[in-house]
C-alpha positions as a LaTeX table, in Angstrom:
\begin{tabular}{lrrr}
\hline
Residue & $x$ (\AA) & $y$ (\AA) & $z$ (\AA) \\
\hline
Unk1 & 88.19 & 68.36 & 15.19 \\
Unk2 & 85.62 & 71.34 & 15.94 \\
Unk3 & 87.93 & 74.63 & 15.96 \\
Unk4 & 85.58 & 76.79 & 18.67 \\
Unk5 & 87.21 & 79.78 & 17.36 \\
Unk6 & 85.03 & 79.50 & 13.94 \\
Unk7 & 81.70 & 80.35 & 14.61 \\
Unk8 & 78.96 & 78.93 & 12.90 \\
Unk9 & 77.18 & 80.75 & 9.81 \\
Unk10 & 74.07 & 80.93 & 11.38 \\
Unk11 & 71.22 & 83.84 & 12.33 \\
Unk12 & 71.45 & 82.45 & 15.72 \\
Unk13 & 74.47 & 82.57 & 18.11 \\
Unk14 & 75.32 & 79.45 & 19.23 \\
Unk15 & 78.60 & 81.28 & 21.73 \\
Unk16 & 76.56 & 80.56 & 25.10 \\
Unk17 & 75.27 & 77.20 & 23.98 \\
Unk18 & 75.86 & 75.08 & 26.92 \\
Unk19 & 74.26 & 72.18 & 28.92 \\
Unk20 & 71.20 & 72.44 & 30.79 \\
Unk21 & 70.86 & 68.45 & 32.16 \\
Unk22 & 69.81 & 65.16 & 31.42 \\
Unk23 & 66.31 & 64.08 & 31.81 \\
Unk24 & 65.03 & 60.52 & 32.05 \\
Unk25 & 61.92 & 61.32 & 31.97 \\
Unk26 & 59.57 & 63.78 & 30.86 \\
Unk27 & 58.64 & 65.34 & 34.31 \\
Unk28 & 61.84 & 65.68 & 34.86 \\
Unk29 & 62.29 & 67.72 & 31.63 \\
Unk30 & 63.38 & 71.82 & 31.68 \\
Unk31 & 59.73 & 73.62 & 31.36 \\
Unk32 & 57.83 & 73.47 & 28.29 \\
Unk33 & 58.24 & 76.89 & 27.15 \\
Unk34 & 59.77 & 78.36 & 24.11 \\
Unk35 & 60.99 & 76.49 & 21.36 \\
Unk36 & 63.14 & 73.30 & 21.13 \\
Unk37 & 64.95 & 71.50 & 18.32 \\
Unk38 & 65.35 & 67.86 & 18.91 \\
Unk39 & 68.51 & 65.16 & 17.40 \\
Unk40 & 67.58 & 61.57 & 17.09 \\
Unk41 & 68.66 & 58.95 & 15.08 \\
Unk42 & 70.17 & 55.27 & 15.20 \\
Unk43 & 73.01 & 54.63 & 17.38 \\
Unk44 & 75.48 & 55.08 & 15.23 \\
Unk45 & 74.22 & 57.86 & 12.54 \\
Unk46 & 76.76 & 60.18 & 14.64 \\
Unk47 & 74.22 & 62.41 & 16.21 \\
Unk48 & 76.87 & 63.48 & 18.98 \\
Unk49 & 79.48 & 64.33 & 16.64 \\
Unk50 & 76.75 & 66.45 & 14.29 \\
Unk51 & 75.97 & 68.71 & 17.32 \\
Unk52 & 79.28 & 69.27 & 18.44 \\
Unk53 & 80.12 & 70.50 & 14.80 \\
Unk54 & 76.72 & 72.50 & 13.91 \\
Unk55 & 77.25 & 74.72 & 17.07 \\
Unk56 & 81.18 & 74.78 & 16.89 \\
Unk57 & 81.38 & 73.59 & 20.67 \\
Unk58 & 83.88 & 70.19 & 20.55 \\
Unk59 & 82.90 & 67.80 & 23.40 \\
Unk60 & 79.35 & 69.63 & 23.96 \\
Unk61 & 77.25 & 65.94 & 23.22 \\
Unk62 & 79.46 & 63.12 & 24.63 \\
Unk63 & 80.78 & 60.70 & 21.53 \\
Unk64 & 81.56 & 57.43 & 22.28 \\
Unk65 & 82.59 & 54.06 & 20.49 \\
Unk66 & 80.00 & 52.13 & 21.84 \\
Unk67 & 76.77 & 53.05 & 20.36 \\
Unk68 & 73.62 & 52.77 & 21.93 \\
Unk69 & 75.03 & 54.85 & 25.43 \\
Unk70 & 73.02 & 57.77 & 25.78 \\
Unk71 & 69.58 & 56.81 & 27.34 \\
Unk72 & 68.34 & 59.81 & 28.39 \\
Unk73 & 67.26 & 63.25 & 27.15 \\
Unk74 & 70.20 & 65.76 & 27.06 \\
Unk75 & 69.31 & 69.42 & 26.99 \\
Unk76 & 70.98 & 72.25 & 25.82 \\
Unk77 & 70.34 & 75.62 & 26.45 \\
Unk78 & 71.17 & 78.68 & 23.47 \\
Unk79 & 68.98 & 81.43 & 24.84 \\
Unk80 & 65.98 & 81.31 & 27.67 \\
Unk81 & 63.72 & 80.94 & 24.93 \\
Unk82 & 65.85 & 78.79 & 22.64 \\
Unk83 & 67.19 & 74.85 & 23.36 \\
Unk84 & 69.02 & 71.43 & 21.52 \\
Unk85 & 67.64 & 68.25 & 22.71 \\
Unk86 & 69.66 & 65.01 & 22.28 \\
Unk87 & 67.41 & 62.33 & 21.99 \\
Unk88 & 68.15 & 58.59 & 22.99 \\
Unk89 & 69.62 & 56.94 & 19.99 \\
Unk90 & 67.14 & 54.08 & 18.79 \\
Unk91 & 67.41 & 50.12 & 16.82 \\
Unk92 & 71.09 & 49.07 & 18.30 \\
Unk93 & 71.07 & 45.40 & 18.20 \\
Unk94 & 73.37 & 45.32 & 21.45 \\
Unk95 & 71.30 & 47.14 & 23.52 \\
Unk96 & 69.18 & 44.85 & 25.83 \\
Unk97 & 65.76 & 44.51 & 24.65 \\
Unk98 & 64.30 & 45.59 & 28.23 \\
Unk99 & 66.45 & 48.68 & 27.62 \\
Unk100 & 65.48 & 49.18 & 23.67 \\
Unk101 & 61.74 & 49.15 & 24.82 \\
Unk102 & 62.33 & 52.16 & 27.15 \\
Unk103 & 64.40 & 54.19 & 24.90 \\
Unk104 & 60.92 & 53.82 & 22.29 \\
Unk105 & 58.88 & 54.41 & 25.20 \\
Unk106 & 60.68 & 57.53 & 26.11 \\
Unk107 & 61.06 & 58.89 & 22.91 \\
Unk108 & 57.22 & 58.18 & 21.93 \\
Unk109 & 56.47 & 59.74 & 25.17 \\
Unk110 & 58.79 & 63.29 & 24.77 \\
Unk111 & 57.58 & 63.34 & 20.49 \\
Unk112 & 53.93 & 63.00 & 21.09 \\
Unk113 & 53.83 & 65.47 & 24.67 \\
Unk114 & 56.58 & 67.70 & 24.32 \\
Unk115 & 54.58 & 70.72 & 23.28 \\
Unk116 & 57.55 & 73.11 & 22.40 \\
Unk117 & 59.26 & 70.97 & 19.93 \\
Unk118 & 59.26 & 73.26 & 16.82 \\
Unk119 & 61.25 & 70.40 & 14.85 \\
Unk120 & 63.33 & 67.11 & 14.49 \\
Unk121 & 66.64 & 66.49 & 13.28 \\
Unk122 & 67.00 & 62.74 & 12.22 \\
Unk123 & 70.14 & 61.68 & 11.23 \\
Unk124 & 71.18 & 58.76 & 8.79 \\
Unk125 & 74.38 & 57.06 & 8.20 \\
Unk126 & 74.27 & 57.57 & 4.51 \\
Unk127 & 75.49 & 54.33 & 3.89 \\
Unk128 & 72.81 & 52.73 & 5.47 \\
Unk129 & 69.60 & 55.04 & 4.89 \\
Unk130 & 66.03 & 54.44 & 5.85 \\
Unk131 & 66.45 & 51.33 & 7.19 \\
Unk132 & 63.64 & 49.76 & 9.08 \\
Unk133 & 63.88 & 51.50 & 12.19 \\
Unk134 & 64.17 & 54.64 & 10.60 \\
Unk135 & 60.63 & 54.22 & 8.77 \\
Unk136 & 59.23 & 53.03 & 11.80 \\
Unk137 & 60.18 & 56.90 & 13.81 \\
Unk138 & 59.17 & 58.32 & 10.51 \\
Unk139 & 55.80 & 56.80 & 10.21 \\
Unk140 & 55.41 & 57.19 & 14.07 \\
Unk141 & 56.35 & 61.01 & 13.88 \\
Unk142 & 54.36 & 61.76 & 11.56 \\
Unk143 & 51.51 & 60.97 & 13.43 \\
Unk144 & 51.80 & 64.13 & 14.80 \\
Unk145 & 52.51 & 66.30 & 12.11 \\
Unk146 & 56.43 & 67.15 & 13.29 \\
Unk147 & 58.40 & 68.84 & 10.24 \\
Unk148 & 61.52 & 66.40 & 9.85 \\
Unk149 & 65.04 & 67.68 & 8.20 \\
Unk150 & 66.95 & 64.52 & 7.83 \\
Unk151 & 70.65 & 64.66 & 7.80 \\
Unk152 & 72.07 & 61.84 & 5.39 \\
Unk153 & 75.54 & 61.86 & 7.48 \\
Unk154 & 79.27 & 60.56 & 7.23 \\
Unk155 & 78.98 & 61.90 & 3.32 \\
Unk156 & 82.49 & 61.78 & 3.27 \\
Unk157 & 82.63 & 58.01 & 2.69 \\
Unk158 & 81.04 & 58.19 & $-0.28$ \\
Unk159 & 82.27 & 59.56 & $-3.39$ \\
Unk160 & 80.43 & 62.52 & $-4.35$ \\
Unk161 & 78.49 & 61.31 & $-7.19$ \\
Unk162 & 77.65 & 58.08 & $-5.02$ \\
Unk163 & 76.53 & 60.76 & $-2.56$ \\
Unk164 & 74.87 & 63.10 & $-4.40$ \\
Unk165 & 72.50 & 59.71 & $-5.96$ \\
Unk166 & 71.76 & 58.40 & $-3.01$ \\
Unk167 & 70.66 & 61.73 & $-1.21$ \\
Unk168 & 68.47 & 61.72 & $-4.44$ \\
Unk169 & 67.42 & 58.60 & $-4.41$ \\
Unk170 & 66.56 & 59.02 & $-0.91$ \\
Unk171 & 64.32 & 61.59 & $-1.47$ \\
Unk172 & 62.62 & 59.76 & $-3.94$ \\
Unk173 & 61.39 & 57.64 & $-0.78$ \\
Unk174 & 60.97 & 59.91 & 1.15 \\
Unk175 & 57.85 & 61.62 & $-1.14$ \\
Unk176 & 55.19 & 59.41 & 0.79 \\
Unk177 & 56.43 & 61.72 & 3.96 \\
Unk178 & 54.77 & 65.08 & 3.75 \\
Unk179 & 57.21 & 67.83 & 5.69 \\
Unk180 & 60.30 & 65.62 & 5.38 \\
Unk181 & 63.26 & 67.39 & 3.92 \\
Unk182 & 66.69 & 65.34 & 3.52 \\
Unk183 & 70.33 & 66.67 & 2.97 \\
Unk184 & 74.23 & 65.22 & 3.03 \\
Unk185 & 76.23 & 66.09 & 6.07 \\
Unk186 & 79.42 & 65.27 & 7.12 \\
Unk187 & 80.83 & 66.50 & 10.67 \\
Unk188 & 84.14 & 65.71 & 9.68 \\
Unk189 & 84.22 & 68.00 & 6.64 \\
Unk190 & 81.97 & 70.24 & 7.73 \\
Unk191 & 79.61 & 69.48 & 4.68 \\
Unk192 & 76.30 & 70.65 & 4.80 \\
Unk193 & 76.53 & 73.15 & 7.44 \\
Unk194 & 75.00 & 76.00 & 5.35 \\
Unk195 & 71.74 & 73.94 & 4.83 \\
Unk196 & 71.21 & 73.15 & 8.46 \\
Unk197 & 72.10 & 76.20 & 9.53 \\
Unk198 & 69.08 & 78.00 & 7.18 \\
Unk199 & 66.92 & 74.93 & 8.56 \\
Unk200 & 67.47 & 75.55 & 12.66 \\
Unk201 & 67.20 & 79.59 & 11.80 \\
Unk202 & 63.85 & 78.66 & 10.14 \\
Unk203 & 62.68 & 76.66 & 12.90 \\
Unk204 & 63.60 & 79.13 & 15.54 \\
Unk205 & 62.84 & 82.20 & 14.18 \\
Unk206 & 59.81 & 83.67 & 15.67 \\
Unk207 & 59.19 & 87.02 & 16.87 \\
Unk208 & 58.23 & 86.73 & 20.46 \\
Unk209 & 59.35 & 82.92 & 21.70 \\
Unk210 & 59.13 & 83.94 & 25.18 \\
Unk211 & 55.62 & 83.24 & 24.47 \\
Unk212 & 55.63 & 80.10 & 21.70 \\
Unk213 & 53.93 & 76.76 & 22.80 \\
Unk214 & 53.55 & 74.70 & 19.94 \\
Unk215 & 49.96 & 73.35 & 19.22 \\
Unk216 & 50.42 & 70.70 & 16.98 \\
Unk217 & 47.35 & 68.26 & 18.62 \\
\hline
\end{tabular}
């Protein structure tokens, strides 16, 4: 459980982080100004649960036992210039394959336009890391040079050592990626905060964002 009364030990303030609205599409997206930080993963990485704890706000990104749910693009505003996007989890075997397609055609769609999007967060159940879906966003993303920060989550069901060699052993893979970082997190604990924190206020730190539009094309 999130205590809201701890705030985060981050640069940025995340005390008026709050939802902006859910987007299915693109053109019905918040304006493409300023900078945005997007969350994706699989289905059940526990990208909802990650968001709640990095900005300290419990019940901010809706959890749920039945992965594979959100379909649509959740934004979240921090300051006018300054936003969270929840991406549509990806590669849950339940979800219908009509379904599935969309969710990859909406994601390719928001990854390859969005011209604001300063960064991704992907996140990986650390028991099961860079499995075949994963590689697939990876190889995709990188298509259009996005800087990736992976967040090797649920590191709290691992011993540490276990942990500590697969995060490393992860990275080993990870070398044919240029601009892909990894780290353990676990939302329960709270591990891991510290590096994300210095990886958002990295990402979002510019001097004038009123007037940021990413060129990355």
């Amino acid at each position: 459980m999130v205590d809201p009364n701890v705030p985060p030990p981050s640069n940025f303030s995340f005390s008026n982080v709050s939802f902006i609205k859910s987007a299915p599409t693109l053109a019905q997206s918040p304006m493409d100004t300023g900078i945005e930080i997007a969350f994706v993963g699989r289905s059940n990485a526990g990208k909802s649960s990650a968001i709640n704890t990095i900005t300290g706000r419990d019940g901010l990104a809706r959890t749920s036992k039945t992965p594979g749910r959100t379909q649509l693009m959740n934004y979240f505003y921090i300051d006018e210039n300054r936003r969270l996007v929840d991406l549509p989890g990806y590669g849950y075997a339940k979800v219908p394959e009509r379904v599935q397609r969309e969710i990859e055609e909406l994601l390719s769609s928001y990854l390859s336009q969005r011209q604001c999007l300063q960064g991704v967060i992907l996140l990986m159940d650390i028991r099961h890391p860079l499995m075949e879906a994963d590689k697939r966003f990876l190889d995709f993303a990188q298509q259009y040079d996005l800087p990736i920060h992976i967040l090797l989550t649920k590191c709290d069901k691992l011993s540490r050592g276990k942990s500590n060699l697969t995060l490393i052993e992860t990275r080993k893979e990870l070398s044919a990626y240029p601009n892909v970082t990894a780290q353990t997190f676990s939302a329960t604990h709270r591990i891991g905060l510290e590096e994300i924190y210095r990886k958002l206020d990295e990402w979002f730190n510019f001097d004038d964002v009123s007037s940021v539009v990413k060129k990355r094309f």
